[in-house]
DRENGUPA-603579 format. One line per field, with one value per residue (C-alpha): x, y, z. Coordinates in steps of 0.02 Angstrom, whole numbers, plus 50000, padded with zeros to 5 digits. Example, Ala and Ser with C-alpha at 12.3 -4.5 7.8 and 13.67 -1.06 7.14 Angstrom:
<figus>
xx <- (50615	50684)
yy <- (49775	49947)
zz <- (50390	50357)
</figus>
This chain:
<figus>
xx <- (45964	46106	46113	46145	46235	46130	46269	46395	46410	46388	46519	46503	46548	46700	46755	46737	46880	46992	46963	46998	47162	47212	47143	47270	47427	47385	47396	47565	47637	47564	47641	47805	47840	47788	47887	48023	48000	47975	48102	48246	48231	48323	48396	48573	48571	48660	48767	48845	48965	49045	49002	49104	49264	49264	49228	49348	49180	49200	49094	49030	48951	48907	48733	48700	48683	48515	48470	48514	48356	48225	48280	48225	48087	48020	48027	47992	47811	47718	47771	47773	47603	47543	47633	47530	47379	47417	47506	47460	47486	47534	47639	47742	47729	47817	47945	47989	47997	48139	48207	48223	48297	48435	48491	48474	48604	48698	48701	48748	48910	48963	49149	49174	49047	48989	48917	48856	48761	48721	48617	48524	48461	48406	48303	48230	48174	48112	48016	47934	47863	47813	47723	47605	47558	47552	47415	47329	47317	47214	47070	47093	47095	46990	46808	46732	46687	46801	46901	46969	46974	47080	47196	47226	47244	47386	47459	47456	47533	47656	47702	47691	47808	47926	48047	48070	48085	48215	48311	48282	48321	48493	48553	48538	48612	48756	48792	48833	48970	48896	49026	48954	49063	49207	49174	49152	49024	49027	48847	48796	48803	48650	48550	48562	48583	48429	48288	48361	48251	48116	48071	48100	48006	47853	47892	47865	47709	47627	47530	47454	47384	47363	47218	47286	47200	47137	47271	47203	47193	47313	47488	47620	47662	47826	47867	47738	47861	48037	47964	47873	47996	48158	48064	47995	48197	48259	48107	48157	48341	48318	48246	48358	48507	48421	48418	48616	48673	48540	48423	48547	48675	48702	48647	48493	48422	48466	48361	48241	48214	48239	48123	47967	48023	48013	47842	47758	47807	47735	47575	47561	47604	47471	47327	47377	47391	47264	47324	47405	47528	47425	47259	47221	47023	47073	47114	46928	46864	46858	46885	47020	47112	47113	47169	47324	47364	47351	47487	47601	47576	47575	47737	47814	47817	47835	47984	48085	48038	48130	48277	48294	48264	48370	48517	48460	48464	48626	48729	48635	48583	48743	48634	48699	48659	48549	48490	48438	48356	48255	48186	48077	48004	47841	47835	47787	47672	47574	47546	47486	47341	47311	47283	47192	47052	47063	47003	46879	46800	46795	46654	46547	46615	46669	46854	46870	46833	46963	47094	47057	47068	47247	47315	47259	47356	47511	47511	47514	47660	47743	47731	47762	47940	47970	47972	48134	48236	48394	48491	48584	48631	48816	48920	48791	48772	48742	48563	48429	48306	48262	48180	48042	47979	48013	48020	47910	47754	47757	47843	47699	47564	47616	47627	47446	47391	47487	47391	47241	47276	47352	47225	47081	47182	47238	47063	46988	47137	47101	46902	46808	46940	46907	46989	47091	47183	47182	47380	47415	47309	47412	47566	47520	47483	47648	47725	47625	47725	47899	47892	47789	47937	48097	47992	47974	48155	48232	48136	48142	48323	48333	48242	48361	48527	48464	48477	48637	48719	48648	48655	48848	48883	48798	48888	49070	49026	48974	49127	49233	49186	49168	49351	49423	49556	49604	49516	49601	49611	49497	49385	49367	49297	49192	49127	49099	49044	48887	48864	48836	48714	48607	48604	48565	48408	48351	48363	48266	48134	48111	48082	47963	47878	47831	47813	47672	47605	47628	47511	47367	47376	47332	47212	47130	47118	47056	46912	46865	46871	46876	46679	46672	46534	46590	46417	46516	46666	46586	46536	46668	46573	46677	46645	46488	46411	46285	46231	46027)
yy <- (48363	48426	48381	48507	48464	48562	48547	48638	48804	48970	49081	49199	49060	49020	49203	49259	49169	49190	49385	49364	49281	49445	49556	49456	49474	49634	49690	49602	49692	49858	49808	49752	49936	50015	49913	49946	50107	50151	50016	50098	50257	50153	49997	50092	50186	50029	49987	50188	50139	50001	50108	50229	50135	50030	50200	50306	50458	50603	50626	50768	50681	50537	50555	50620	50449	50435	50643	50625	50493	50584	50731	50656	50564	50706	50809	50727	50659	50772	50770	50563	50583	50705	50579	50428	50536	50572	50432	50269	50247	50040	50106	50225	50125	49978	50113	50178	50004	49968	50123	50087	49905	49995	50115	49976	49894	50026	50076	49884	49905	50072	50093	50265	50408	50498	50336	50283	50459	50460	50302	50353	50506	50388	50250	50416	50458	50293	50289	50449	50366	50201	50269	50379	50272	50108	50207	50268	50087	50023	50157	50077	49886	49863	49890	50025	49951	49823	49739	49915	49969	49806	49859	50032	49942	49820	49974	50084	49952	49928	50135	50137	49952	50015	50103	49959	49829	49928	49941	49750	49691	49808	49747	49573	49620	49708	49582	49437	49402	49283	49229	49221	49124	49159	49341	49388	49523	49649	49644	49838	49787	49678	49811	49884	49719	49629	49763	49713	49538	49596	49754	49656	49528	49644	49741	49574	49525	49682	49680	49515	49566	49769	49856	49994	50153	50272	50406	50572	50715	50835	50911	50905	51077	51073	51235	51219	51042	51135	51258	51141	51003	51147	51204	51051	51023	51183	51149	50970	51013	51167	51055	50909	51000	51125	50946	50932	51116	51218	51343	51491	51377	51496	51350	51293	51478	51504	51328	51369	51535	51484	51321	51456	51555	51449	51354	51521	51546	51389	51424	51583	51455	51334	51466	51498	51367	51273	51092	51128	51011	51037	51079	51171	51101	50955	51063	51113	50967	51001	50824	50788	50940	50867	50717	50803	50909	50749	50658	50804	50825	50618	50564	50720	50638	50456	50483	50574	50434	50311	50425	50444	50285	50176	50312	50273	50083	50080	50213	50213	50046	49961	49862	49775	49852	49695	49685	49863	49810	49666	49792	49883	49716	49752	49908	49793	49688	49830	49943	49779	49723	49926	49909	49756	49803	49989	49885	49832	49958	50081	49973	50020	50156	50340	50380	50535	50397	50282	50395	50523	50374	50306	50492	50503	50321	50393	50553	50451	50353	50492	50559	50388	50406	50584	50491	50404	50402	50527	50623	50756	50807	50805	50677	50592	50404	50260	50266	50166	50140	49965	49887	49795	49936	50111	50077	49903	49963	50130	50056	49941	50080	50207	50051	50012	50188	50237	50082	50157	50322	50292	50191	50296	50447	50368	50323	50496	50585	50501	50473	50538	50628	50636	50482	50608	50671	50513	50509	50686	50654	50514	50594	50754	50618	50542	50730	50795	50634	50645	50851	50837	50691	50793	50965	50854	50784	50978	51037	50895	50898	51082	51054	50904	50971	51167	51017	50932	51093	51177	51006	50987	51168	51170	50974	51064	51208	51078	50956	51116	51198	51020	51013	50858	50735	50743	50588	50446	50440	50286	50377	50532	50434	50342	50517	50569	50438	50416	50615	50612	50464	50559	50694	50609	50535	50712	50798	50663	50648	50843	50782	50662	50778	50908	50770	50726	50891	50878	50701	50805	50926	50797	50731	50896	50913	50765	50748	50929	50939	50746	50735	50609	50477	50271	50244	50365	50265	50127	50226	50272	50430	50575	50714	50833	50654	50585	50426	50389)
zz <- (48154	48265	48443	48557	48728	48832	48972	48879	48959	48857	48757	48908	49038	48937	48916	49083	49170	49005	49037	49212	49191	49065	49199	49302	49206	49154	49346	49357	49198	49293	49443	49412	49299	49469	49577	49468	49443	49643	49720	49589	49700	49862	49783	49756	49939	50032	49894	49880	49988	49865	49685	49771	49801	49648	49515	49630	49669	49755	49913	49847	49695	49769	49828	49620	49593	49698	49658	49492	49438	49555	49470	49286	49357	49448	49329	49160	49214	49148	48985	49007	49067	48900	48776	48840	48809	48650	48572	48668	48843	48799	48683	48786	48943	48831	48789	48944	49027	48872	48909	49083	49054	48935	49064	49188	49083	49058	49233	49278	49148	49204	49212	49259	49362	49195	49103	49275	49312	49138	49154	49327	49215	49075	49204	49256	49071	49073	49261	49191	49036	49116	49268	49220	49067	49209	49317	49171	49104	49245	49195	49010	49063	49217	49215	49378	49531	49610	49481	49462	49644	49684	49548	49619	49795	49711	49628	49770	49872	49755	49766	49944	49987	49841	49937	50083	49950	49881	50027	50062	49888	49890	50040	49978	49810	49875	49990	49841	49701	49585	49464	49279	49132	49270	49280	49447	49459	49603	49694	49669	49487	49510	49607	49400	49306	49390	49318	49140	49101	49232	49096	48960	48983	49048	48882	48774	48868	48867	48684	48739	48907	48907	48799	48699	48729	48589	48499	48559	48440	48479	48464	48578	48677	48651	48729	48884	48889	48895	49047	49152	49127	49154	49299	49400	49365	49477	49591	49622	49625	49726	49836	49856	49885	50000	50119	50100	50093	50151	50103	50118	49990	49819	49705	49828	49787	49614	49571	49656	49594	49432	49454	49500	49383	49212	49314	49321	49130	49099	49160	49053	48913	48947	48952	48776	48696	48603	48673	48814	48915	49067	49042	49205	49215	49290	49432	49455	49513	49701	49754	49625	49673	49846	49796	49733	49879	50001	49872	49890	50079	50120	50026	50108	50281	50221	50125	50258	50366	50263	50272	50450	50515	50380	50448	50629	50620	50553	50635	50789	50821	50735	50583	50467	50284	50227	50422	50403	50211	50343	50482	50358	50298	50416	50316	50147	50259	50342	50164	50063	50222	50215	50042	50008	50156	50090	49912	50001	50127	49943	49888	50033	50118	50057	50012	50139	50282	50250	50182	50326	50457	50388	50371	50539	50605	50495	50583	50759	50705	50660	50830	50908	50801	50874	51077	51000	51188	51172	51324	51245	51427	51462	51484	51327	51386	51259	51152	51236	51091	51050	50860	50951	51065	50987	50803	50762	50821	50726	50558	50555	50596	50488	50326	50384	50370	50209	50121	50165	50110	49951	49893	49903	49851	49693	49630	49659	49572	49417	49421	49308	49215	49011	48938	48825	48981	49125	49071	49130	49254	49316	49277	49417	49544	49529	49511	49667	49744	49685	49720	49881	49953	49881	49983	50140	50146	50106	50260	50396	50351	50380	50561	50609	50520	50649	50795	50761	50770	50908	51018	50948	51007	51179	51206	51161	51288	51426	51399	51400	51560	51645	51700	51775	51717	51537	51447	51348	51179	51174	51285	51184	51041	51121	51212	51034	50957	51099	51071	50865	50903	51038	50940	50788	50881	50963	50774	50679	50845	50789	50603	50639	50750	50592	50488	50613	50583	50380	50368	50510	50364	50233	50351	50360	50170	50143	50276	50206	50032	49990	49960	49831	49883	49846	49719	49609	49593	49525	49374	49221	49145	49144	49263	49196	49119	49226	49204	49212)
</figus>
């Protein structure tokens, strides 16, 4: 007769914290892609300055190396997004995280500006492909309820903290010269080299710890794919160089004309079509929809805010690059507490209530960012703003309200969707994102650049007609040094001031149309399934 050790705990007990610990490192594979993928936007900002001197680039194509991966990004998501549904999203988030670690490499090698440009475009082929798939992989892995609603919150945090770890994490970077087999390597190289073993290594791990979702039926759209990805392409390029030249600039027009254009041809594609790119149903769901118009309206505040303070700290303030990286660090702190509580209020409260409350804290510290101090009056005296009193407060509000935005947000943009289309799903979130920040940048830069130069003119007039003894050399820098800063301050006070105005518009969208109730979440049928 056997004997049975009736102490011995059951198959079940065993299994359970074996599939927690894959839950586990399947959240850090997810993670780390979006990290990547997000950080990689602002890594390379601090180091410009040294790419520039040591591969001899113009000023004028300069800032391609930071438009020129939003612009594949940005606009190759949706087809990323349609290729995970169809063939695997493991298997193409495994490919775009290689393809992202070659064109890191690449990138880290570059010797001249075309292989260097050239590589930005290809980590953009590969952020495109490994996004969408990541977000869409947390639907596959992690059950409803929340094991799956912490994921989103790590994921979202991850999005949101992206951008300040990148500017951290490049100052750093830039700031070294490790010397490897006696090569010394320059320390922009790194801000490239250092995503090479972090995607590979995610890459290897990935078939042990990620499910593999099902191979959809289908075909791909290939020519719904050439019109939406051409067009996102003028829209997002329209875009970004509207925020450097202008809207009235030849090129700014033409894109964008074009962009609209080949977008509304792409819609008459996709109603024809028998598998379409896009289907356009996933639009009908009033709460998803929403969702979608709050990610394009959020992202377009955030983002500008990044922009204008990192440019304020340093030229205003007098910050150090990785000093600058190290005032944003409350932004990581604030978005990951946002997140982690927005995790948990999900299970218990509805999504319009927490996401409506943080759009609404964003929205005050964008305001709070437009009472920057300034005195444009002539003769301009030095700036009086101070870190801990006029920018602290509101970096740490606005992180604390973005984390619980974005993680609401992101769970009712891809609930319930059919599991044949959570990967284009995924891929318009991330789209509504990328467009909705490059949109947001183009116009706050519009309403500060309309500043600068009417605050510039009216200073000229004033120091003209003031008379008196003829300054110094020495003095007439300083005069104009102390002028660009106060002016700098008024314009971007005027940016954040409609950005304040662009998150109260999320906030109204969501606390209207966001109806989704939290018992819902908790359930994976697709929409039109009800569960008895």
């Amino acid at each position: 007769m056997t004997n049975i050790d009736s102490t011995a705990p059951p198959p079940e007990a065993v299994a359970a914290p074996q599939r927690e610990l894959n839950l586990g490192w399947a959240l850090v594979l997810i993670s780390i892609a979006q990290l990547m993928v997000v950080l990689d936007a602002t890594i390379a900002n601090i180091a410009l300055p040294y790419i520039q001197k040591d591969l001899d680039i113009s000023d004028a194509n300069l800032s391609w190396i930071v438009t020129g991966y939003a612009l594949a990004f940005g606009s190759l998501l949706l087809l990323g997004g349609r290729l995970a549904d169809l063939y695997g999203r493991r298997r193409i988030f495994i490919i775009g995280l290689v393809v992202f670690a070659i064109a890191s490499l690449l990138g880290g090698l570059a010797t001249n500006e075309p292989l260097l440009l050239a590589a930005r475009g290809l980590q953009g082929l590969g952020a495109a492909l490994a996004s969408p798939a990541a977000l869409a992989l947390i639907t596959t892995t992690f059950p409803a309820g929340p094991a799956r609603n912490r994921a989103f919150a790590v994921y979202a945090a991850m999005s949101g903290a992206g951008a300040a770890v990148g500017l951290i994490l490049g100052g750093w970077l830039t700031g070294t010269s490790p010397e490897l087999f006696g090569v010394v390597i320059d320390g922009w190289r790194l801000t490239f080299l250092i995503n090479v073993p972090i995607g590979i290594v995610a890459a290897l791990l990935s078939p042990r710890f990620l499910n593999e979702s099902e191979s959809h039926e289908g075909e791909l759209d290939l020519p719904g794919a050439v019109t939406g990805t051409l067009g996102l392409l003028g829209v997002v390029y329209g875009l970004s160089r509207a925020g450097t030249e202008g809207w009235s600039d030849t090129w700014t027009v033409a894109s964008l004309v074009a962009g609209v254009a080949l977008l509304a041809l792409f819609v008459v594609v996709e109603t024809r079509v028998k598998h379409p790119l896009l289907p356009f149903r996933i639009f009908t769901n009033r709460t998803r929809a929403a969702s979608f118009v709050a990610m394009f309206l959020a992202p377009a505040a955030m983002f500008a805010m990044f922009f204008f303070l990192s440019q304020y700290i340093q030229n205003v303030m007098g910050y150090s690059p990785l000093k600058a990286g190290v005032a944003f660090l409350p932004f990581t702190v604030g978005i990951v507490v946002g997140a982690g509580l927005a995790s948990n209020l999900v299970n218990r409260i509805d999504p319009r209530y927490i996401s409506g409350v943080g759009t609404l804290i964003a929205a005050g510290s964008l305001y709070g960012f437009s009472r920057l101090p300034f005195d444009t009056t002539f003769p301009a005296e030095a700036v009086t703003g101070t870190y801990v009193t006029d920018l602290l407060p509101y970096i740490t509000l606005m992180a604390f309200g973005m984390g619980l935005t974005f993680v609401p947000v992101t769970l009712t943009a891809v609930h319930h969707l059919r599991s044949e289309e959570s990967g284009i799903g995924s891929g318009v979130l991330n789209t509504a994102q990328q467009v909705g920040g490059a949109l947001g940048l183009a116009v706050l830069a519009t309403v500060a650049t309309q500043t600068f130069t009417d605050r510039g003119k009216e200073l000229a007039e004033a120091g003209a007609q003031a008379g008196g003894p003829q300054p110094s050399p020495e003095q007439l820098e300083a005069f104009q040094r102390i002028a660009q800063q106060q002016i700098f301050t008024e314009g971007s006070t005027q940016a954040f001031l409609v950005g304040a105005f662009l998150m109260l518009a999320a906030s109204v969208v969501i606390w209207v149309f966001l109806d989704v109730k939290h018992e819902e979440l908790a359930t994976d049928s697709p929409e039109g399934v009800h569960v008895g």
